[in-house]
N, C-alpha and C positions, 0 to 999 in steps of 0.2 A: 594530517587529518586522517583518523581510521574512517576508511569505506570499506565495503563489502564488494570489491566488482563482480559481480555475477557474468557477467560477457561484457566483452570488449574486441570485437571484429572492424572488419573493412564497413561494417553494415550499420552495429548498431551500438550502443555503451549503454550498459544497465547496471546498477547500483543501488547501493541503502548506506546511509554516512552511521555511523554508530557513535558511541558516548566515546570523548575523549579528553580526559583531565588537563591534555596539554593546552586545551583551547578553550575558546570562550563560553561562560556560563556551559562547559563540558564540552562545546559540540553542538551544544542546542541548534536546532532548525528553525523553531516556529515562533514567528511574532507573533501570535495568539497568547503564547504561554511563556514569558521572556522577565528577565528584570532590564532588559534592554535593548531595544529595537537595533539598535548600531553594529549591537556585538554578532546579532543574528547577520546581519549585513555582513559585514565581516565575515563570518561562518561560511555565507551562501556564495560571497565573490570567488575567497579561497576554493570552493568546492568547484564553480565555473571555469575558474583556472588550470584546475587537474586535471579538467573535461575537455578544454582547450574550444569553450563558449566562455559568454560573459554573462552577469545576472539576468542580463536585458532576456536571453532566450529562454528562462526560466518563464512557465506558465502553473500557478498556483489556486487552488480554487478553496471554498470557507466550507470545510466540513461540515456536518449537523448531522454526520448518522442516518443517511437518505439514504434514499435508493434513486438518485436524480444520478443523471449522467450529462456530459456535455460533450459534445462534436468539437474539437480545438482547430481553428483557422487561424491564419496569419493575422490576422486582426487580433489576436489574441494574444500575442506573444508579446512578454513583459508583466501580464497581467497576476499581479498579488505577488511581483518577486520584491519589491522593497517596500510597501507598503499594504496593510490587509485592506482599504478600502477599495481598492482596484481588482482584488481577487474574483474570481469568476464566483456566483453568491447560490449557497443554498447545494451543494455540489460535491458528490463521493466519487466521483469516475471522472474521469476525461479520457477521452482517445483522438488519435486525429492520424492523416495520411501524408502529412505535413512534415520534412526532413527538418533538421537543426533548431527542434524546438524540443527544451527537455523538460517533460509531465513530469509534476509531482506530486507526493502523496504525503501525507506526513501521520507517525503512529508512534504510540507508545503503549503496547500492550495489544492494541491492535493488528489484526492482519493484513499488510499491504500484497497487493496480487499486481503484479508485472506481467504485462504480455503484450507480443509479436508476432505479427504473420510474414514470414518470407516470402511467401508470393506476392503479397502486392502494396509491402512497405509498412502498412498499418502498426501504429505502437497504442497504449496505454496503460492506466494506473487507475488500480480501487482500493477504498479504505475501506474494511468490513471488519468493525468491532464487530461484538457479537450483537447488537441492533441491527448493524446492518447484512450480517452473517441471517439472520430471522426472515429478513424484508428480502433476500433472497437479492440483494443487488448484483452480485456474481455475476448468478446464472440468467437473472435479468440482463445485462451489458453484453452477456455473451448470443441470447436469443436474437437481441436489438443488431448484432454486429452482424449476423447470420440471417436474418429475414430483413431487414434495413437494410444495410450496406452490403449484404449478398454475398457475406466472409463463411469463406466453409471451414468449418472447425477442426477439420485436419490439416489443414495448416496454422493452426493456432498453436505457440508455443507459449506454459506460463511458468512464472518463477513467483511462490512465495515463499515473501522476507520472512524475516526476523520474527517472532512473535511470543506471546504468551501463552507456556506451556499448559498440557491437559492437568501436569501435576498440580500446576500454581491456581489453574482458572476454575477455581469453585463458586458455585452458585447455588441462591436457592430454590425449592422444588418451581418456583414463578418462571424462571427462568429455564430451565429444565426442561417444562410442557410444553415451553415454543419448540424447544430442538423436538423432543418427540413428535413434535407435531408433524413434522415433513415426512415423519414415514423411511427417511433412508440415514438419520442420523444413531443411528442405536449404537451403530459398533464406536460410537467414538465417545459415547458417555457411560459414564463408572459413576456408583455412590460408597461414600466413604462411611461405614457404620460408625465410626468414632463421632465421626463432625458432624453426621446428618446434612450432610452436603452434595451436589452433584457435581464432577468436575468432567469438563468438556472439551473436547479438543478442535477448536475453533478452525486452525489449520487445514485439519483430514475434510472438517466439514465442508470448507469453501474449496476445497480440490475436489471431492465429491460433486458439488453442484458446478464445475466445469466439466465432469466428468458425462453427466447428466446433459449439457449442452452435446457433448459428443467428441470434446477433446481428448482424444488418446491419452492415457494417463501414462504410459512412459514420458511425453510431450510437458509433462506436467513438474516439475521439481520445489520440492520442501528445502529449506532452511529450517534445521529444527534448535538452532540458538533460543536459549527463552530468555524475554528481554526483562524478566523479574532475576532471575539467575546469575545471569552474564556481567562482571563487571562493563561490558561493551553494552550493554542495553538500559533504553532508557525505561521508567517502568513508571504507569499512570498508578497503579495497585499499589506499588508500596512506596509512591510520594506522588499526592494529587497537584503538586505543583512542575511534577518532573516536564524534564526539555521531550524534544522528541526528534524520532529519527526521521532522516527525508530518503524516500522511496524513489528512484528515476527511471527514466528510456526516454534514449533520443535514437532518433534516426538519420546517421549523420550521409552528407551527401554534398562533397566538396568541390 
């Protein structure tokens, strides 16, 4: 199974599974978007395997392009890993202070953000299309983590996955006036005089508004794989039926 390990320490194991023809329906992740729950099962046991967890500690939540977050407690754990009824509902973040429980995120074209505090364990995972890139959910999760939970942002470490490149990510002027709108996304949108198009780089902008919370942006690391590109990536843009990849961090503690 191709993953991506981004780290793999005494402390923590973080990942993104990518597209892979050796396996089922490619690799696919998500019983949302499947021609077969089983095979996803399959997918996700193998993946808990590698991790040296099993599905059970997998916690899953039903995307919809929010800006909702959820606090993840042991009560939680199993939730939305073999079935989407049980997934936590309504939900683009999770984080939690909770060891041997691995958050996930799931994207295809999408920007998954990974992050960790080494001072005092804390993990999670956001999924910021560019809806949720707009709704500012990032930099939301990041204020909540900082004035709620009383996380100081220089110990925050984040890793964005895989995504869809500024080349690939054109939009029109509709979509364009939101990113203007924030005031600090300029340098990452170009118009293309041919296409009359805007293309955006979704990426820079959600590193930006971690930047903005006040995470050191050395602290900060891009994956610039583009998942429309990459025979490894799955891509919502140029097949509305495509699989998708699962974003992770566990904080393990044996």
């Amino acid at each position: 199974m191709k993953t991506k390990k981004y780290m793999n320490n005494e402390k923590f194991i973080t990942g993104m599974t990518m597209k892979d023809g050796a396996e089922l329906e490619n690799g696919n992740m998500a019983l949302h978007t499947c021609d077969a729950p089983e095979s996803i099962i399959v997918n996700r046991k193998k993946l808990a395997t590698s991790l040296n967890c099993t599905i059970d500690d997998f916690v899953c939540a039903n995307q919809t392009h929010s800006a909702n977050m959820h606090k993840v407690t042991l009560h939680d754990r199993g939730r939305g890993a073999d079935q989407l009824d049980t997934a936590i509902s309504d939900t683009d973040a999770l984080y939690t202070y909770e060891p041997n429980l691995l958050l996930c995120t799931f994207t295809a074209d999408c920007v998954p953000v990974i992050f960790y505090n080494e001072a005092d364990g804390l993990v999670g995972v956001i999924h910021s299309g560019w809806q949720g890139t707009v709704k500012e959910i990032t930099l939301k999760v990041f204020k909540h983590l900082i004035e709620v939970e009383q996380c100081n942002p220089t110990d925050l470490h984040i890793q964005i996955g895989a995504a869809l490149s500024q080349e690939k990510f054109e939009v029109d002027e509709d979509v364009y006036l939101k990113f203007k709108a924030f005031g600090y996304a300029d340098n990452f949108i170009y118009y293309n005089n041919q296409t009359n198009k805007y293309h955006i780089d979704n990426q820079q902008t959600v590193k930006k508004q971690c930047e903005i919370a006040g995470i050191p942006s050395e602290q900060i690391t891009i994956d610039q794989t583009c998942t429309f590109v990459s025979p490894d990536g799955f891509s919502h843009r140029e097949d509305n039926k495509s699989g998708r990849h699962l974003s992770y961090i566990m904080r393990k503690v044996h």
